[in-house]
N, C-alpha and C positions, 0 to 999 in steps of 0.2 A: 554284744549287740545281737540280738535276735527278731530274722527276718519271718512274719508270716505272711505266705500268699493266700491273698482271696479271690475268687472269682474274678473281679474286674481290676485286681490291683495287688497290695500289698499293706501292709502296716509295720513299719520300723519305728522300733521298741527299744530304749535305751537309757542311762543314767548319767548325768554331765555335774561335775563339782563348781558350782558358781560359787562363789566369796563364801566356802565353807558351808554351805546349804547343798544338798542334792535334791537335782531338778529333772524328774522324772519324766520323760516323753514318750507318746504311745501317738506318733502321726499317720494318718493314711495317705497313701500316697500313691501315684503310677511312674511306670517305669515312660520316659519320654526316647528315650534314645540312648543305643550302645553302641560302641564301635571296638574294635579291638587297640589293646594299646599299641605304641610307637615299638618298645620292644619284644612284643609278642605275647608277653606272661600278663597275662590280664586285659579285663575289659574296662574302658571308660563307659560308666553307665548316669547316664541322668534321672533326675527325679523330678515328681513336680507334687507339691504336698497340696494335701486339698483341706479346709476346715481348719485353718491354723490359727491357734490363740493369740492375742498381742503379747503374752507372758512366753508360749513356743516361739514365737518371734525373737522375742529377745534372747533366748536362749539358743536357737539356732544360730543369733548374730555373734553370741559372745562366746561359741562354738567353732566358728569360723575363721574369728580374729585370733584367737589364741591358737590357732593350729599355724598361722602363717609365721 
């Protein structure tokens, strides 16, 4: 995963394995809120992506289900 900052934000840059296809994502995004975690070693950081495709949509969704 590779994060680049821009002036007013960021763009996370990444490749996700959908049903043997790879689905390439380049979002722009800002950072909404960080806090530090519960045990110390690391930050909880939010996102909020701007310009998202209905295809990043669904990649993000099927992203997120397979991580739980």
């Amino acid at each position: 995963m590779k994060l680049q900052f821009l002036c007013a934000g960021l763009t996370l840059a990444f490749s996700v394995d959908v049903d043997k296809s790879r689905a390439n994502l380049s979002l722009p995004a800002t950072i909404c809120h960080s806090s530090r975690c519960d045990s110390g070693e690391g930050y909880n950081i939010g996102l909020a992506f701007k310009t998202v495709s209905t295809n990043d949509k669904l990649v993000l969704n099927y992203l997120m289900q397979s991580a739980e």
